[in-house]
NUKOLTOR-142338 format. One line per 8 residues: number of its first residue (from 0); their letters; for each residue x, z, y of N, C-alpha, C. Coordinates in nm, 4 decimals. Layout:
% residues N
NUM> a> X:Z:Y:X:Z:Y:X:Z:Y | ... $
This chain:
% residues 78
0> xxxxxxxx> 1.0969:-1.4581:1.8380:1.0949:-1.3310:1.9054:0.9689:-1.2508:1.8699 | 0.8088:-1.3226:1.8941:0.7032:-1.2691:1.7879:0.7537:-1.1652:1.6828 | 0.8878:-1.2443:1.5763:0.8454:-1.1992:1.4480:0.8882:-1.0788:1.4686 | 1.0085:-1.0490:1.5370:1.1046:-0.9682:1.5608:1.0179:-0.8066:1.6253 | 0.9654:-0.8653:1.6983:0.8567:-0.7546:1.7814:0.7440:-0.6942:1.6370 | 0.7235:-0.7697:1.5896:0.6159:-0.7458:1.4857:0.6337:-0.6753:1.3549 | 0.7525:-0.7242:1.3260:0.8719:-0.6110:1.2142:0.8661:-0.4880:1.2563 | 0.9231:-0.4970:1.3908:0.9877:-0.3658:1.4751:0.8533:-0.2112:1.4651 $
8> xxxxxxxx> 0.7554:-0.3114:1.5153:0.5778:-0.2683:1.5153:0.5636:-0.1792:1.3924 | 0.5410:-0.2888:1.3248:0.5101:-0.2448:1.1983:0.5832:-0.1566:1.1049 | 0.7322:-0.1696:1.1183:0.8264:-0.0330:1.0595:0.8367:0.1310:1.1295 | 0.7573:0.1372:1.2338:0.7265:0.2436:1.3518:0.6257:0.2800:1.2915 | 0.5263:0.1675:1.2944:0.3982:0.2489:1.2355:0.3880:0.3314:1.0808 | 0.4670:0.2015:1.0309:0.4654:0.2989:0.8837:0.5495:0.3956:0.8612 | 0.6254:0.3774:0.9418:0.7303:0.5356:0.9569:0.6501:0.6509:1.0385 | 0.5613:0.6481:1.0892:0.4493:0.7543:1.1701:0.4026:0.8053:1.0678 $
16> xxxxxxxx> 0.3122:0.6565:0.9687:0.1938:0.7538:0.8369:0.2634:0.8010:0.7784 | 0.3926:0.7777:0.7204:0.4893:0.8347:0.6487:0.4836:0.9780:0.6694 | 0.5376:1.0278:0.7819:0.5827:1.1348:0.8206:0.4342:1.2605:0.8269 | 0.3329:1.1639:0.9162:0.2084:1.2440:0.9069:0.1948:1.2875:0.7730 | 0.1791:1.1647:0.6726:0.1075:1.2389:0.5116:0.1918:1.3473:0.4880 | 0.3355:1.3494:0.4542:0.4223:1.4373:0.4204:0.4031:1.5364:0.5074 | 0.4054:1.5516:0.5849:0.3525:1.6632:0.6877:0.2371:1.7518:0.6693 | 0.1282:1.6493:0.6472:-0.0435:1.7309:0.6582:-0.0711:1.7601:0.5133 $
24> xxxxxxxx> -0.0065:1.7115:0.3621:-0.0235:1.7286:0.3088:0.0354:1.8933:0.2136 | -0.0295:2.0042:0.1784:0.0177:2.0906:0.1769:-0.0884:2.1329:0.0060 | 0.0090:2.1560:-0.1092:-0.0762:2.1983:-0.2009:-0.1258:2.2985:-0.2178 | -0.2454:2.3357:-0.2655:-0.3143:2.4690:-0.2855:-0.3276:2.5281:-0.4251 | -0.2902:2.5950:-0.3810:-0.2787:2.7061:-0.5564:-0.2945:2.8440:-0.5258 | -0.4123:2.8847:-0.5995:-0.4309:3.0341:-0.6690:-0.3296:3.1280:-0.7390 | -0.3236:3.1788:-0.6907:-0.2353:3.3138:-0.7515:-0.3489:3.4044:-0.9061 | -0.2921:3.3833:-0.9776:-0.3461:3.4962:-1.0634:-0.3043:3.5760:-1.1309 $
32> xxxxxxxx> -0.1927:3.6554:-1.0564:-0.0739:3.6949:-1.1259:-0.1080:3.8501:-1.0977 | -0.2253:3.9015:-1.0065:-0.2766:4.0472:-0.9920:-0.3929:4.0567:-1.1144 | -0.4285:3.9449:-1.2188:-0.5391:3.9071:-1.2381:-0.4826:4.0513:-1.4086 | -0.5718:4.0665:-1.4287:-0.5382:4.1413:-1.5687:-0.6238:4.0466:-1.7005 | -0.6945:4.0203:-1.7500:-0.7223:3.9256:-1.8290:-0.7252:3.7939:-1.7958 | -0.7494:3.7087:-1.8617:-0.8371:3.5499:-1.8348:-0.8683:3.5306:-1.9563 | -1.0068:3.3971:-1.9325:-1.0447:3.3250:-2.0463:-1.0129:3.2101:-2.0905 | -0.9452:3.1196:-2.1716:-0.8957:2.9922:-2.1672:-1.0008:2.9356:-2.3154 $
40> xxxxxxxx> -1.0433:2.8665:-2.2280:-1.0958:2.7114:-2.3447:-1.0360:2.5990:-2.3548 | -1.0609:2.4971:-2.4579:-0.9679:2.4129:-2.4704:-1.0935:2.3096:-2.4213 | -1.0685:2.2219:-2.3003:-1.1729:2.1494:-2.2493:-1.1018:2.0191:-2.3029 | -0.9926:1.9399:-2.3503:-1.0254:1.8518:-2.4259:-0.8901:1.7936:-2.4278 | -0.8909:1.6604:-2.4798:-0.7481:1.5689:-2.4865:-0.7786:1.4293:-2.4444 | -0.6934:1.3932:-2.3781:-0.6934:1.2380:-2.3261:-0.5777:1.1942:-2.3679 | -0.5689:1.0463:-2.3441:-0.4299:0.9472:-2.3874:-0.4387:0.8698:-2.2557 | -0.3489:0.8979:-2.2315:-0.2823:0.8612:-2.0911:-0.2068:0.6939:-2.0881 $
48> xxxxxxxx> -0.1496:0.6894:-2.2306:-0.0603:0.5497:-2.2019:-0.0084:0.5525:-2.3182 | -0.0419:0.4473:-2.4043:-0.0483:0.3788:-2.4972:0.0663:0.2695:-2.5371 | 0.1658:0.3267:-2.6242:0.3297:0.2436:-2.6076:0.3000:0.1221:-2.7676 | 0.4391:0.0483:-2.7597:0.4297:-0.0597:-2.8724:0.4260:0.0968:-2.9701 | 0.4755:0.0573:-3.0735:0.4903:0.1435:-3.1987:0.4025:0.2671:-3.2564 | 0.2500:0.2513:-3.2092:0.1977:0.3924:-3.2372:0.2393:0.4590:-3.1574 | 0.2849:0.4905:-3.0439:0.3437:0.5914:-2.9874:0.2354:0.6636:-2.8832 | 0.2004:0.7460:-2.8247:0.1035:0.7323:-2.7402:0.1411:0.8699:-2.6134 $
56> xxxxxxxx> 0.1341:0.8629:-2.5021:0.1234:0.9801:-2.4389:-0.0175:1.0275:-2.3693 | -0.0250:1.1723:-2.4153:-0.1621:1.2152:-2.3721:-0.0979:1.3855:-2.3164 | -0.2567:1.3990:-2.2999:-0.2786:1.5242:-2.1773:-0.3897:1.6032:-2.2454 | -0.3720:1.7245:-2.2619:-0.4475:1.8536:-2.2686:-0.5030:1.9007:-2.1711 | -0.5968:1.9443:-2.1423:-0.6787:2.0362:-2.0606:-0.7478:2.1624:-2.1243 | -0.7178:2.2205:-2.0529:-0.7817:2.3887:-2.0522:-0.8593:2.4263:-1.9755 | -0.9533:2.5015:-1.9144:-1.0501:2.5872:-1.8354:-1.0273:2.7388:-1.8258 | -1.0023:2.7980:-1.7460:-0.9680:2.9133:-1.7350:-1.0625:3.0192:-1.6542 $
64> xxxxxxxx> -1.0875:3.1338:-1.6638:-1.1322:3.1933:-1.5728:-1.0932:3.3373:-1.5804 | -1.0635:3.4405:-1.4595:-1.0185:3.5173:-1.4682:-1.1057:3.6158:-1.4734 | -1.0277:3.8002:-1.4742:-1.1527:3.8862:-1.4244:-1.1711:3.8841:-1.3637 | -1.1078:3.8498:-1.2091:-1.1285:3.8691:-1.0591:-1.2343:3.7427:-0.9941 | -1.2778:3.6314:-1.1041:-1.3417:3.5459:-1.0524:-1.2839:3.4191:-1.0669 | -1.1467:3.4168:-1.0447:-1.0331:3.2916:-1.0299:-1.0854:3.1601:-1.1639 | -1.1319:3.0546:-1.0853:-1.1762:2.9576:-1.1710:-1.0581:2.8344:-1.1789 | -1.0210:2.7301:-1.3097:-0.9772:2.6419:-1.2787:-0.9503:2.5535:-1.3990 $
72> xxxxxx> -0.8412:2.4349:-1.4143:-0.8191:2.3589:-1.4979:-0.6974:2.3626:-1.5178 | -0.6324:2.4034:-1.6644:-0.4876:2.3639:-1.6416:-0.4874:2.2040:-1.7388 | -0.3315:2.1673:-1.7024:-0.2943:2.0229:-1.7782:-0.1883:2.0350:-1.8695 | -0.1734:1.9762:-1.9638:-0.0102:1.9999:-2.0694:-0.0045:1.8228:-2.0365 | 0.0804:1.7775:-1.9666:0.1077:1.6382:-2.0623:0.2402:1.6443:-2.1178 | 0.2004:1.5601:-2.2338:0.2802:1.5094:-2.3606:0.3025:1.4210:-2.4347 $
């Protein structure tokens, strides 16, 4: 009967954090779509994951900044 109570417990609780994260979590993103120029640099390349055959997947990064101030990083992966 313990175990039974303790399952029960424990599938409540993790069904609570569940719901909280999905809940409180909310992404933030800049608009720069009033923006009239930007600057883009190429801040670099990484390899993400490394397959049999030579194969490899990696990620680009960029740096951006606008006229209005708008700072940030974009990603390509590939």
């Amino acid at each position: 009967m313990k175990h039974k109570h303790f399952s029960r417990l424990l599938s409540i609780l993790l069904a609570v954090i569940t719901l909280i994260s999905v809940l409180s979590v909310s992404a933030g993103a800049v608009s720069i779509v009033n923006s009239n120029t930007a600057n883009i640099q190429v801040a670099g390349r990484s390899e993400i994951l490394k397959k049999t055959g030579n194969t490899t997947m990696g990620a680009n990064s960029w740096s951006y900044k606008t006229n209005d101030g708008i700072t940030g990083t974009a990603y390509c992966v590939n």
